[in-house]
PyMOL Python script that loads the backbone (N, CA, C, O; Angstrom):
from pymol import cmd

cmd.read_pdbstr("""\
ATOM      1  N   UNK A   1      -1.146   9.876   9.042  1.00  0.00           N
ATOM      2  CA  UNK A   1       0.163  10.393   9.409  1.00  0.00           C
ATOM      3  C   UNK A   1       0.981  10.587   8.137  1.00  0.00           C
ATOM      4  O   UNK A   1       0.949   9.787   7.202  1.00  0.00           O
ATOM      5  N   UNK A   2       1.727  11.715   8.159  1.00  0.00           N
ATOM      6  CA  UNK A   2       2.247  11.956   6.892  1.00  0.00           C
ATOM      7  C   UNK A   2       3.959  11.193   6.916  1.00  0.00           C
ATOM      8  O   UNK A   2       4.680  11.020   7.898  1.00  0.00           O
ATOM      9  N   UNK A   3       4.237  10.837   5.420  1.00  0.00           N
ATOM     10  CA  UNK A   3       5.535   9.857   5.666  1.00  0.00           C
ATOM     11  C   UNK A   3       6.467  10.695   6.280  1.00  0.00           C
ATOM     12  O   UNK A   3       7.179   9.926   6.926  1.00  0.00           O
ATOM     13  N   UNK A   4       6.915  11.974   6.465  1.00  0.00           N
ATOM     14  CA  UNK A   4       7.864  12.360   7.155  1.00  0.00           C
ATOM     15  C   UNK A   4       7.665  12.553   8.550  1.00  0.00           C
ATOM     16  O   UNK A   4       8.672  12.820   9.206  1.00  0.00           O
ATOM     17  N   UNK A   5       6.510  12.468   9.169  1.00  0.00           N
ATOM     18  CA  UNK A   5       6.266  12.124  10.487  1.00  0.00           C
ATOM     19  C   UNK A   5       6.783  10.847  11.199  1.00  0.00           C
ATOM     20  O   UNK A   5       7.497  10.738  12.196  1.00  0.00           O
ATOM     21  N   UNK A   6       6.098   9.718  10.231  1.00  0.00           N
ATOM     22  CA  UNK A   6       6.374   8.318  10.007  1.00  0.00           C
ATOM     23  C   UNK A   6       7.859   8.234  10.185  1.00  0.00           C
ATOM     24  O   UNK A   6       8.232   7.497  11.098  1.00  0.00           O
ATOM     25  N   UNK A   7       9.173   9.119   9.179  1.00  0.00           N
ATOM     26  CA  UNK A   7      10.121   8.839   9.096  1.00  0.00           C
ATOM     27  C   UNK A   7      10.965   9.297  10.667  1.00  0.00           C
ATOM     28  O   UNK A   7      11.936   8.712  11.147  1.00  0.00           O
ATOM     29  N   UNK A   8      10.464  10.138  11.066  1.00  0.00           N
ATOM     30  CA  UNK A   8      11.037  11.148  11.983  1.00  0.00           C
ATOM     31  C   UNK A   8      10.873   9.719  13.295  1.00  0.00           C
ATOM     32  O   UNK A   8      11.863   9.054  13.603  1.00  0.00           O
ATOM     33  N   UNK A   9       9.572   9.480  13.878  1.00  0.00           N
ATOM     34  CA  UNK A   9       9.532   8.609  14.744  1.00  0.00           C
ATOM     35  C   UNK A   9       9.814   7.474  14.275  1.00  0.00           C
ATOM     36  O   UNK A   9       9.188   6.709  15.008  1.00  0.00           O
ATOM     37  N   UNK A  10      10.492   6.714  13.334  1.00  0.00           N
ATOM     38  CA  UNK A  10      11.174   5.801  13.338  1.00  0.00           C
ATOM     39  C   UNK A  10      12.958   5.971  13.550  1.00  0.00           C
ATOM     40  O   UNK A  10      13.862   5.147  13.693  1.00  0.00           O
ATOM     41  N   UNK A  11      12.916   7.351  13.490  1.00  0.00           N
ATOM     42  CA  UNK A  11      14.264   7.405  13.590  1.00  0.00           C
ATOM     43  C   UNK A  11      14.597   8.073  14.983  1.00  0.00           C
ATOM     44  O   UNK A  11      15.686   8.452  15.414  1.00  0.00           O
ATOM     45  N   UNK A  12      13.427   8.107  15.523  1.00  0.00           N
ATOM     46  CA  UNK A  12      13.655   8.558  16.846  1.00  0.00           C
ATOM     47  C   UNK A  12      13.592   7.251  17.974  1.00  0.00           C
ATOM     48  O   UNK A  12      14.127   7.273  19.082  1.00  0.00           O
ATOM     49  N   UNK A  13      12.808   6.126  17.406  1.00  0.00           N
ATOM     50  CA  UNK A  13      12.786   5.038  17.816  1.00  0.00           C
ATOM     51  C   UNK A  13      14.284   3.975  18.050  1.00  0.00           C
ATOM     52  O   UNK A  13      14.853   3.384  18.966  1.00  0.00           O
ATOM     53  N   UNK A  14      14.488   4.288  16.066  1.00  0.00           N
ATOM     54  CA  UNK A  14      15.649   3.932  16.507  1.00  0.00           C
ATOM     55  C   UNK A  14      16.819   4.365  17.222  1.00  0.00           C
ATOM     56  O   UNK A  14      17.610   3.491  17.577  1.00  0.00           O
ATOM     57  N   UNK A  15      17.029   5.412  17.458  1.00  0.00           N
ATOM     58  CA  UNK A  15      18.084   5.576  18.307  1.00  0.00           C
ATOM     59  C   UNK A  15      17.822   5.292  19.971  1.00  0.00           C
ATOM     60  O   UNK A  15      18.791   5.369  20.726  1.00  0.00           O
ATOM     61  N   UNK A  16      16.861   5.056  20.353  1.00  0.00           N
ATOM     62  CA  UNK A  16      16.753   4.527  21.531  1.00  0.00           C
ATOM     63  C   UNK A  16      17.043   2.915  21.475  1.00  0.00           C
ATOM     64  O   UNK A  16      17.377   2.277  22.474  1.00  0.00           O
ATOM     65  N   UNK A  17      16.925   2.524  20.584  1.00  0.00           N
ATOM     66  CA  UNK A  17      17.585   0.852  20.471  1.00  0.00           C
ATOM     67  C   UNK A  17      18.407   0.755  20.087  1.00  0.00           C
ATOM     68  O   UNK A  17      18.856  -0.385  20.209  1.00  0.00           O
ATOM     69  N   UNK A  18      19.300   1.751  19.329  1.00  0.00           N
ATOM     70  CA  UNK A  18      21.074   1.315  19.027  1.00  0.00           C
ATOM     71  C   UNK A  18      21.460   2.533  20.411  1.00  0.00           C
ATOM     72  O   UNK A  18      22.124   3.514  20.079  1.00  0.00           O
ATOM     73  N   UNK A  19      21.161   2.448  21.430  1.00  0.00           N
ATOM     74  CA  UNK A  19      21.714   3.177  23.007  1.00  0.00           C
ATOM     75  C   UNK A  19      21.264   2.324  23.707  1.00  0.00           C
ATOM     76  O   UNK A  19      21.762   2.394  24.830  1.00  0.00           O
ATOM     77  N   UNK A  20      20.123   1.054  23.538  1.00  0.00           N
ATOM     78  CA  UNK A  20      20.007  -0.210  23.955  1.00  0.00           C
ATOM     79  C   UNK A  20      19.184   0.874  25.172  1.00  0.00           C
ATOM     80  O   UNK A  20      19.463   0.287  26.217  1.00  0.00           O
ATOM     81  N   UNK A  21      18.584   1.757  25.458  1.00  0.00           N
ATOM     82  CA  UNK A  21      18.122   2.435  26.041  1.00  0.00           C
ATOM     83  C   UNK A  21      16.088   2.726  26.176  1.00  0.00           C
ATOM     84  O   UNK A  21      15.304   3.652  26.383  1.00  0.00           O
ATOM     85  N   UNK A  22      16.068   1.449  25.934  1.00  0.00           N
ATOM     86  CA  UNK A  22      14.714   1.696  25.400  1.00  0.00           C
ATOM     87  C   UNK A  22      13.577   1.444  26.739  1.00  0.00           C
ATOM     88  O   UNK A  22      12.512   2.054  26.841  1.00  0.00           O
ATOM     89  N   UNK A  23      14.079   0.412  27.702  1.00  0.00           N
ATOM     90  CA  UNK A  23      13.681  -0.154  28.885  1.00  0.00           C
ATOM     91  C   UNK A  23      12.114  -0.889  28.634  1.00  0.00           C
ATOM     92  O   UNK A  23      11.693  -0.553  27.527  1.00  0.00           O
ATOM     93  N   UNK A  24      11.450  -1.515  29.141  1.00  0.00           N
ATOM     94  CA  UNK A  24      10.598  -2.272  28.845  1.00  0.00           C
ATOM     95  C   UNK A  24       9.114  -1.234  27.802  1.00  0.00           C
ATOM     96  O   UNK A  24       8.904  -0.037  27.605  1.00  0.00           O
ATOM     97  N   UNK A  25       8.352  -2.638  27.357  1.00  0.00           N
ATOM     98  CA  UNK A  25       7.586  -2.117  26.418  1.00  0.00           C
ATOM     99  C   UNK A  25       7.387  -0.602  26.677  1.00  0.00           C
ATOM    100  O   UNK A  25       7.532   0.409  25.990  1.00  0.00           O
ATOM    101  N   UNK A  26       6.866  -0.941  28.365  1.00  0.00           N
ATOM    102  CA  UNK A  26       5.852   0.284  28.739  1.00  0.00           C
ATOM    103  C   UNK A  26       6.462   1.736  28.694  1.00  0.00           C
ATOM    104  O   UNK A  26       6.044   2.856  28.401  1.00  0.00           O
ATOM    105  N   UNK A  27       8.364   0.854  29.381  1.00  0.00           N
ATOM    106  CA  UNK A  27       9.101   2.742  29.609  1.00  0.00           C
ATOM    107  C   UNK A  27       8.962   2.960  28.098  1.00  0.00           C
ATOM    108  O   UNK A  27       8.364   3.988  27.781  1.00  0.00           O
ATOM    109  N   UNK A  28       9.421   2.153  27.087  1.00  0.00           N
ATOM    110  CA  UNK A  28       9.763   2.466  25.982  1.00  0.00           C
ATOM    111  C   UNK A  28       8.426   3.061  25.341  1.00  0.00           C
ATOM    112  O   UNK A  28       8.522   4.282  25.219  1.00  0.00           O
ATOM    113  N   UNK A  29       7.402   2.628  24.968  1.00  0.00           N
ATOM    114  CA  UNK A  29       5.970   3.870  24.680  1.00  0.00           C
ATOM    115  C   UNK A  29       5.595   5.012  25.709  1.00  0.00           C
ATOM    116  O   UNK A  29       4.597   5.725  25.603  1.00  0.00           O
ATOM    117  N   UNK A  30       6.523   5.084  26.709  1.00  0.00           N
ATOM    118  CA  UNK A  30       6.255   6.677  27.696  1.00  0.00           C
ATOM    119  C   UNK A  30       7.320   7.200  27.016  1.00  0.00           C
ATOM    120  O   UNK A  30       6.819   7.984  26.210  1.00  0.00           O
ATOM    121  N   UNK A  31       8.430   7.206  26.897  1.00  0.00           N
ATOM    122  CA  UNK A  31       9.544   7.827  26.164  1.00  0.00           C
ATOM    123  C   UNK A  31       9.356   8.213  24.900  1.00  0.00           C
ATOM    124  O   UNK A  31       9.753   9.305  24.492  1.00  0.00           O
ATOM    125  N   UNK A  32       8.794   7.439  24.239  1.00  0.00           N
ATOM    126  CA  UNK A  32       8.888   8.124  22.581  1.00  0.00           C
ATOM    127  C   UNK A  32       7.009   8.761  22.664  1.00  0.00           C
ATOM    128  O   UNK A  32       6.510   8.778  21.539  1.00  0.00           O
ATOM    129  N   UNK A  33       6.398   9.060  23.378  1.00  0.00           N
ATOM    130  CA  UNK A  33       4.996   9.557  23.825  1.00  0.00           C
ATOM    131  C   UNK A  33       4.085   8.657  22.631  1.00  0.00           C
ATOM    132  O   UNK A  33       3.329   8.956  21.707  1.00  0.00           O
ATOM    133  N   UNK A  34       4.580   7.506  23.172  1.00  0.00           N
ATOM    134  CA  UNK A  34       3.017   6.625  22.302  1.00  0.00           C
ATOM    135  C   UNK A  34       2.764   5.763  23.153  1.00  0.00           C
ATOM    136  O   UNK A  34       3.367   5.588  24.212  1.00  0.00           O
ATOM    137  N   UNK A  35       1.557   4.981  22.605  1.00  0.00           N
ATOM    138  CA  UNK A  35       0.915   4.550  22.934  1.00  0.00           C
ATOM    139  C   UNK A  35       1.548   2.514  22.875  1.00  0.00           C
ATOM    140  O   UNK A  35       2.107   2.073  21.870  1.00  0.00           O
ATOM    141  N   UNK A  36       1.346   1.856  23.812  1.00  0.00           N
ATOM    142  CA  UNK A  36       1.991   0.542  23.664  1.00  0.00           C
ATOM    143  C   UNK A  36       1.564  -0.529  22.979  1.00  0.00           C
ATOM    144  O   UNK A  36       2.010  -1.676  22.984  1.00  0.00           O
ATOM    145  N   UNK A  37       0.243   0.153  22.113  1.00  0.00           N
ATOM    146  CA  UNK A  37      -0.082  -0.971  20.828  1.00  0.00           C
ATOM    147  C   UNK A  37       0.393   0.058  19.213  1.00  0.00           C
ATOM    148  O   UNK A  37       0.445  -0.377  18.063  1.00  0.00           O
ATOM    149  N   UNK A  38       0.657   1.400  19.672  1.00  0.00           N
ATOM    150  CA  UNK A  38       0.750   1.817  18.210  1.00  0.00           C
ATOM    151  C   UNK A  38       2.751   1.588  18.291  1.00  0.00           C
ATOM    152  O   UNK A  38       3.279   1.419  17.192  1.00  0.00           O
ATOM    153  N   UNK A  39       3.564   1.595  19.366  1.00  0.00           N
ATOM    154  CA  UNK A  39       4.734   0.843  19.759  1.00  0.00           C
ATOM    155  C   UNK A  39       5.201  -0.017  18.801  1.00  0.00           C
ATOM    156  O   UNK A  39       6.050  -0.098  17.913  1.00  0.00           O
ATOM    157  N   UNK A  40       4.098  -0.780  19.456  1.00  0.00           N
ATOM    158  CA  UNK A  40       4.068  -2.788  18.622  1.00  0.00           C
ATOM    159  C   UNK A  40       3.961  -2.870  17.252  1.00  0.00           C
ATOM    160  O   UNK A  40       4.484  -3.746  16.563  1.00  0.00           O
ATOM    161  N   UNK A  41       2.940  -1.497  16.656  1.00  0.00           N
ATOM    162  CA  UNK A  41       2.497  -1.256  15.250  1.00  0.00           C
ATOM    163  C   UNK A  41       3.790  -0.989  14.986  1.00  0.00           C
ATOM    164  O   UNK A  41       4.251  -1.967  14.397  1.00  0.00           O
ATOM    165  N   UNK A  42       4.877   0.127  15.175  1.00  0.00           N
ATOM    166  CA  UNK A  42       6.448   0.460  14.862  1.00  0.00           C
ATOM    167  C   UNK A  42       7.151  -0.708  14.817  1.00  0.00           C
ATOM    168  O   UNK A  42       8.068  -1.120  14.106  1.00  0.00           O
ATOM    169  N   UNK A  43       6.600  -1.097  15.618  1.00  0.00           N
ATOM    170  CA  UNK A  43       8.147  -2.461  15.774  1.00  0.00           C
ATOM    171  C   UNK A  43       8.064  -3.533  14.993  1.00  0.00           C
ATOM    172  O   UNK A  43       8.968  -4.228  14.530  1.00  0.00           O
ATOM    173  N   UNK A  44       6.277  -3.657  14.820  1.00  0.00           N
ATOM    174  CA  UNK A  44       6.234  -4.644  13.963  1.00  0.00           C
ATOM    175  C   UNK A  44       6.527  -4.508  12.078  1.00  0.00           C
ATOM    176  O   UNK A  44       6.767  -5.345  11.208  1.00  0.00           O
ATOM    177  N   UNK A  45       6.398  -3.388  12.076  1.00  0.00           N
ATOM    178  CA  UNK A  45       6.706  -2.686  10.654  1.00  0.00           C
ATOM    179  C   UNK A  45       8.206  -2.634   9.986  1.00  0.00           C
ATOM    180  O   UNK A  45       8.645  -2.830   8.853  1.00  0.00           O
ATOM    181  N   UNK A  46       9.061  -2.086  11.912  1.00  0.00           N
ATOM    182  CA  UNK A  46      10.394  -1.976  11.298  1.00  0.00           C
ATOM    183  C   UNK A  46      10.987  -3.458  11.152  1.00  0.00           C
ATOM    184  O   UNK A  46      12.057  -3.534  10.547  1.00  0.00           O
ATOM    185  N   UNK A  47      10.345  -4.803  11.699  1.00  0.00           N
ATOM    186  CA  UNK A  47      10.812  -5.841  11.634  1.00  0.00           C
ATOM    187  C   UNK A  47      10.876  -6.243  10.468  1.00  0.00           C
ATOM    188  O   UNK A  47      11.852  -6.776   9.941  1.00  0.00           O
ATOM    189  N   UNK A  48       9.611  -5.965   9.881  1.00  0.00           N
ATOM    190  CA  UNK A  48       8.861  -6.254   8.331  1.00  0.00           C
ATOM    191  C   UNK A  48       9.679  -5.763   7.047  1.00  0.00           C
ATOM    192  O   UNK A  48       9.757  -6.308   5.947  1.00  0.00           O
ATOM    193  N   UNK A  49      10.384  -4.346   7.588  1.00  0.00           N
ATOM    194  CA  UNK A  49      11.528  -3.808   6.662  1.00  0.00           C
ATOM    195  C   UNK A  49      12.695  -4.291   6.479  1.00  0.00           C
ATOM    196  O   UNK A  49      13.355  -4.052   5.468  1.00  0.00           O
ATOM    197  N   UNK A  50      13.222  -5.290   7.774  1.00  0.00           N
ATOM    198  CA  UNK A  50      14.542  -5.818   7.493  1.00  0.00           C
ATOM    199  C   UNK A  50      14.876  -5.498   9.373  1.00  0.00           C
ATOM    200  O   UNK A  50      15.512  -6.286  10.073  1.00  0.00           O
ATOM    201  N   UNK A  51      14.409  -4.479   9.760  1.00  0.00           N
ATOM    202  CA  UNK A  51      15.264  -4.106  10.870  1.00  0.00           C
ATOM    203  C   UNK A  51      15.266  -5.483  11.822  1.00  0.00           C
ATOM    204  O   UNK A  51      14.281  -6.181  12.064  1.00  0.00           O
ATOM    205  N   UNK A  52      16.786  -5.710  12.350  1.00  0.00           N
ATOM    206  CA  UNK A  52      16.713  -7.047  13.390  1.00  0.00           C
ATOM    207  C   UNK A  52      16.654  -6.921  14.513  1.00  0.00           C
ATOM    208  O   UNK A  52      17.578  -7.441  15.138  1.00  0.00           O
ATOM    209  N   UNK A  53      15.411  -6.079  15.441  1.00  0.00           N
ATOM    210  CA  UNK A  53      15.395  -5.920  16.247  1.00  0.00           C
ATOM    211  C   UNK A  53      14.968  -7.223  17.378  1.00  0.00           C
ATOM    212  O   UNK A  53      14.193  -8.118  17.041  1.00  0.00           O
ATOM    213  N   UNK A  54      15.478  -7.172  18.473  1.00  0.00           N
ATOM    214  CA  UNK A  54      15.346  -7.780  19.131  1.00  0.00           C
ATOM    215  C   UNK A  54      14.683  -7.184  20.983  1.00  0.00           C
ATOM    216  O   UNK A  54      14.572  -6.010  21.337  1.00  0.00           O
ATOM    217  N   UNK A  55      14.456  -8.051  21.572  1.00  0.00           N
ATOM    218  CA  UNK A  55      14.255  -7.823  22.898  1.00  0.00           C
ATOM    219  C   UNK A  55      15.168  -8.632  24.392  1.00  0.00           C
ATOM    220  O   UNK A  55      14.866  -9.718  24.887  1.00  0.00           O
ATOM    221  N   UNK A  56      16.141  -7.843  24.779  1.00  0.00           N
ATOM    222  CA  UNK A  56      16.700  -8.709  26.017  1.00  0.00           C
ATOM    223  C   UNK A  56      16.129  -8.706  27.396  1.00  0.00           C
ATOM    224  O   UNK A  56      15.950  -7.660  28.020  1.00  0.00           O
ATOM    225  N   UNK A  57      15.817 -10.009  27.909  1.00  0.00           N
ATOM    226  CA  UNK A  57      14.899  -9.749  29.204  1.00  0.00           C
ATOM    227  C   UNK A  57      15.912  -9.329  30.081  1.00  0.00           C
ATOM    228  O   UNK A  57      15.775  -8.509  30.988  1.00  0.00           O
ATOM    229  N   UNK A  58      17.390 -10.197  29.629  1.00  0.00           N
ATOM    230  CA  UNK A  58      18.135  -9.286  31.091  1.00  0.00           C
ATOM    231  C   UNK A  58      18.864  -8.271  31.002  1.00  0.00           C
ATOM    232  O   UNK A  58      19.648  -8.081  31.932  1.00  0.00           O
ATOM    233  N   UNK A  59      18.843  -7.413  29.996  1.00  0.00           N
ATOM    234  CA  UNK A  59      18.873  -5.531  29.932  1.00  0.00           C
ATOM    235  C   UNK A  59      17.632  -5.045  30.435  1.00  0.00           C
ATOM    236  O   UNK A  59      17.509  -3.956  30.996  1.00  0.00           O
ATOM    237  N   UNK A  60      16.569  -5.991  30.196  1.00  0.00           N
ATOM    238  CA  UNK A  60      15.301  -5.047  29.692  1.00  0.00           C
ATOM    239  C   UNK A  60      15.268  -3.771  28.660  1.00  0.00           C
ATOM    240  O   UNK A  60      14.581  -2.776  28.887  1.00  0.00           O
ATOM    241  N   UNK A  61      16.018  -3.910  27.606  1.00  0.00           N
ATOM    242  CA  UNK A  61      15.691  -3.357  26.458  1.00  0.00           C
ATOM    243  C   UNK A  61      15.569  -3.870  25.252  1.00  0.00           C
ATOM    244  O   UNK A  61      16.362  -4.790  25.048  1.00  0.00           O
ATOM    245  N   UNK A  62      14.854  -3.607  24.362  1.00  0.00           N
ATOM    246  CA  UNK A  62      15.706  -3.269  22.909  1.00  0.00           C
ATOM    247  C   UNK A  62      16.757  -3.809  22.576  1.00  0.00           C
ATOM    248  O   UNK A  62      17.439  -4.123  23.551  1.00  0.00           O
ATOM    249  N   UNK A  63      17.401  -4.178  21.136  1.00  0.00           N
ATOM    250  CA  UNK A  63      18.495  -3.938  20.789  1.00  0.00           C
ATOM    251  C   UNK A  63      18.857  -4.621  19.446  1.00  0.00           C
ATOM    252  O   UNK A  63      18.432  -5.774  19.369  1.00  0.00           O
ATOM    253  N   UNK A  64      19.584  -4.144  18.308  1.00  0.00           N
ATOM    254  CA  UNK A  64      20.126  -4.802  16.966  1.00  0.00           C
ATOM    255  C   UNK A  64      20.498  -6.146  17.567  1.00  0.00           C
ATOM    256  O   UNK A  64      21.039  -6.375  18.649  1.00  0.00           O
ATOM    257  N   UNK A  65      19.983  -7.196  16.383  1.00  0.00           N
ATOM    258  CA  UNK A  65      20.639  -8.157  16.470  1.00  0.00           C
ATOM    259  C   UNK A  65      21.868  -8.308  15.625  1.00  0.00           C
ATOM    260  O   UNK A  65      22.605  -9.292  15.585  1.00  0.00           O
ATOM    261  N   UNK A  66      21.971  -7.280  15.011  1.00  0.00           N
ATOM    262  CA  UNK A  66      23.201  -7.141  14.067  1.00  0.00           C
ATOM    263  C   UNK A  66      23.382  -5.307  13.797  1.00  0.00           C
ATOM    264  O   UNK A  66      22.425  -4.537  13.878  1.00  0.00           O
ATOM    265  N   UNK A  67      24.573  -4.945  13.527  1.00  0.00           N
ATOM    266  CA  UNK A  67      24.596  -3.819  13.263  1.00  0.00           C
ATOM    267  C   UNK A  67      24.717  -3.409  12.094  1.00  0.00           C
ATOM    268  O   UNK A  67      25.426  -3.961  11.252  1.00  0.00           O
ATOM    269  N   UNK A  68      24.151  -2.562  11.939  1.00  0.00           N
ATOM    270  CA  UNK A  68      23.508  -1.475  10.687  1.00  0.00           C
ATOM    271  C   UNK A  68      22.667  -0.521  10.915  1.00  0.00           C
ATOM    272  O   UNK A  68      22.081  -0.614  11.994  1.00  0.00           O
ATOM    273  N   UNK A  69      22.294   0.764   9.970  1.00  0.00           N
ATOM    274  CA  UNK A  69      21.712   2.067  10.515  1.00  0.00           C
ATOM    275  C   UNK A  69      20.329   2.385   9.853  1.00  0.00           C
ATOM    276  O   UNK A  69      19.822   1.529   9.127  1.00  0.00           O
ATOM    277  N   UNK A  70      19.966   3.072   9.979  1.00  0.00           N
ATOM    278  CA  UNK A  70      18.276   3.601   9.215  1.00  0.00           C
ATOM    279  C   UNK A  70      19.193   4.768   8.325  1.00  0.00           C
ATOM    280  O   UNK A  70      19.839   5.620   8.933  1.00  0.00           O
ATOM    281  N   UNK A  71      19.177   4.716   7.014  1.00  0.00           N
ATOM    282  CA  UNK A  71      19.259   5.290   6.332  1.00  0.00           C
ATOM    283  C   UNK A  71      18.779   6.554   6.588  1.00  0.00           C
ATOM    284  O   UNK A  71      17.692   6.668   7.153  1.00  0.00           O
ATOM    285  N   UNK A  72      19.632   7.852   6.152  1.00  0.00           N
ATOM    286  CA  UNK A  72      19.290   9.019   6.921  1.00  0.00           C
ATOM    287  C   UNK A  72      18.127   9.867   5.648  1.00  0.00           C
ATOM    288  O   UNK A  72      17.366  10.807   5.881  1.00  0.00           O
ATOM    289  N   UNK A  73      18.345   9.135   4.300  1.00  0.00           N
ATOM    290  CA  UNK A  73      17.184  10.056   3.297  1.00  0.00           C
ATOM    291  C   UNK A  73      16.796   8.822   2.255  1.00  0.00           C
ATOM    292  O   UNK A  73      17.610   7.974   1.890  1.00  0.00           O
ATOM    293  N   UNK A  74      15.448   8.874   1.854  1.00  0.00           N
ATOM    294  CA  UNK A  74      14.865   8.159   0.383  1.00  0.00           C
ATOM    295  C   UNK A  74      15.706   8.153  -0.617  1.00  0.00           C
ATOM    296  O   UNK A  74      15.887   7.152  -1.310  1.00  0.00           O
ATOM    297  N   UNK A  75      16.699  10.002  -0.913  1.00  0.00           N
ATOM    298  CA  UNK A  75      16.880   9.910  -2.323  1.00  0.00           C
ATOM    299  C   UNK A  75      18.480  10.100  -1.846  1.00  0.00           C
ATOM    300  O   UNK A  75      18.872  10.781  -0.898  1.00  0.00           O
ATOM    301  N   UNK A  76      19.204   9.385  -2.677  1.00  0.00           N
ATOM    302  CA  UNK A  76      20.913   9.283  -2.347  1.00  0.00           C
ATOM    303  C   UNK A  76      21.423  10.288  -4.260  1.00  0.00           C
ATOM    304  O   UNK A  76      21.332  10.153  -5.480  1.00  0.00           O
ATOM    305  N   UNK A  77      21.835  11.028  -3.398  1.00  0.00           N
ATOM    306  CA  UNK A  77      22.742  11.432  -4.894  1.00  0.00           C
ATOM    307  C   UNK A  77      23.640  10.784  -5.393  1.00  0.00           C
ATOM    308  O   UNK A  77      24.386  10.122  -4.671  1.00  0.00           O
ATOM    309  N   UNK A  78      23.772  10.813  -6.619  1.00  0.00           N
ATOM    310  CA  UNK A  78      25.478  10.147  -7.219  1.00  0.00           C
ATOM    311  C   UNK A  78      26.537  11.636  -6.884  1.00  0.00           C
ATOM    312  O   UNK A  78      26.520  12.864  -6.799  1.00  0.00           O
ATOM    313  N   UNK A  79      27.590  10.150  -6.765  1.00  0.00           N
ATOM    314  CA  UNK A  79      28.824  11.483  -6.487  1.00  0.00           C
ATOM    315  C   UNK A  79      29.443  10.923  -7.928  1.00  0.00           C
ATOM    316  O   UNK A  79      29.605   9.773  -8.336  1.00  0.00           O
ATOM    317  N   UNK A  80      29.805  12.624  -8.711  1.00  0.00           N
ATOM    318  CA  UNK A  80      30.187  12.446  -9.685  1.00  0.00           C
ATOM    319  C   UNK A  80      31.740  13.138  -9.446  1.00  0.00           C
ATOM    320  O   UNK A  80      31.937  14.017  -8.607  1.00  0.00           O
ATOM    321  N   UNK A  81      32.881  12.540 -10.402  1.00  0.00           N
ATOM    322  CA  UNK A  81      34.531  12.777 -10.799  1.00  0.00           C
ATOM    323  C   UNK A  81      34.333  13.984 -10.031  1.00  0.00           C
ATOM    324  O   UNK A  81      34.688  13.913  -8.855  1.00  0.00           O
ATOM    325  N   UNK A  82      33.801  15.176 -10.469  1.00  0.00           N
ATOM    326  CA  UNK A  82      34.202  16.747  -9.951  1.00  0.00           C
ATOM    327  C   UNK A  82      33.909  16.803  -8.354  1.00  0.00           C
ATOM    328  O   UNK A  82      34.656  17.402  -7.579  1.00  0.00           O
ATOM    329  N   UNK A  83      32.682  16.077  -7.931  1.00  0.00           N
ATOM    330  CA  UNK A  83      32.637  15.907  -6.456  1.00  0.00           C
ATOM    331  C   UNK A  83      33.524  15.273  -5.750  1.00  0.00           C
ATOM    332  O   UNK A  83      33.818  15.620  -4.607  1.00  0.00           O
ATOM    333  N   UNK A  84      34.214  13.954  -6.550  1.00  0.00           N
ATOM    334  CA  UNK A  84      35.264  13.206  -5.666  1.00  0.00           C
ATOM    335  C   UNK A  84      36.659  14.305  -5.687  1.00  0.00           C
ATOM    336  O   UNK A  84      37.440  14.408  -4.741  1.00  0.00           O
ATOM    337  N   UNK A  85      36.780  15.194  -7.175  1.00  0.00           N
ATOM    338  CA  UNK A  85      37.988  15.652  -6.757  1.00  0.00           C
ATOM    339  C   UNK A  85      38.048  16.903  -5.474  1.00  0.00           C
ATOM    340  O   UNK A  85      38.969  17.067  -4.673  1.00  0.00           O
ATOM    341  N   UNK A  86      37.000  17.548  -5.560  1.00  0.00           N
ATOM    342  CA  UNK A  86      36.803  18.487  -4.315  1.00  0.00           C
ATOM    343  C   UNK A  86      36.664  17.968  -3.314  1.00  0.00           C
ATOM    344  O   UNK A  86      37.082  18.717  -2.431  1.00  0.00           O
ATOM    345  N   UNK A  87      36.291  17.056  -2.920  1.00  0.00           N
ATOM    346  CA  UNK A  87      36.600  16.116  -1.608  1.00  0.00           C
ATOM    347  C   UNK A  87      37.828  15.651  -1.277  1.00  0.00           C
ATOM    348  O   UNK A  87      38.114  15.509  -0.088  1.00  0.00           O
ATOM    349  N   UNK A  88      38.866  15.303  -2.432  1.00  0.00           N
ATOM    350  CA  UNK A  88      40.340  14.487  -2.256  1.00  0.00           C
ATOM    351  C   UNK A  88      41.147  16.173  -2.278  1.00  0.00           C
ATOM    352  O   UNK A  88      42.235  16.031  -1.722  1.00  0.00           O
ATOM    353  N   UNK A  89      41.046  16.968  -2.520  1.00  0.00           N
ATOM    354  CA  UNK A  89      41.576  18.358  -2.462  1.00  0.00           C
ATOM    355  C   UNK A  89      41.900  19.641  -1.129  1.00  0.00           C
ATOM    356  O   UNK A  89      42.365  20.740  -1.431  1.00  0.00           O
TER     357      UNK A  89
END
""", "prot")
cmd.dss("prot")
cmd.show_as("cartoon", "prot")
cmd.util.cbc("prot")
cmd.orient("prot")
């Protein structure tokens, strides 16, 4: 799988768990069209990265144990003086 595939379904993952919308293992691998051990492979990876995901039995979903976001790109530009002044302008 190529990393922007990789990136795409993790970020499609996550937004079904910050909407707390994910519903048990099984709805949650029919919804994002996988499979409920390659699921576990995601979840166990994004845990491994930092993400604090959790599981509530009485939502039955998903959900942050703290809030924070998936970074939307690898490479962050610097904002330099001429960018801040066209922004404050």
């Amino acid at each position: 799988m190529s990393l922007l595939r990789y990136i795409r379904k993790m970020q499609q993952l996550d937004g079904f768990i910050k909407r707390k919308s994910t519903g048990n293992q099984l709805s949650f691998a029919e919804k994002t069209g996988m499979s409920k051990s390659m699921l576990n492979e995601y979840l166990k990876e994004m845990k491994e990265l930092g993400f604090p995901i959790k599981y509530c039995r009485k939502r039955n979903s998903y959900f942050y144990e703290r809030d924070g976001c998936l970074v939307k790109s690898l490479f962050e530009m610097k904002t330099d003086k001429a960018d801040l002044n066209k922004i404050q302008e």
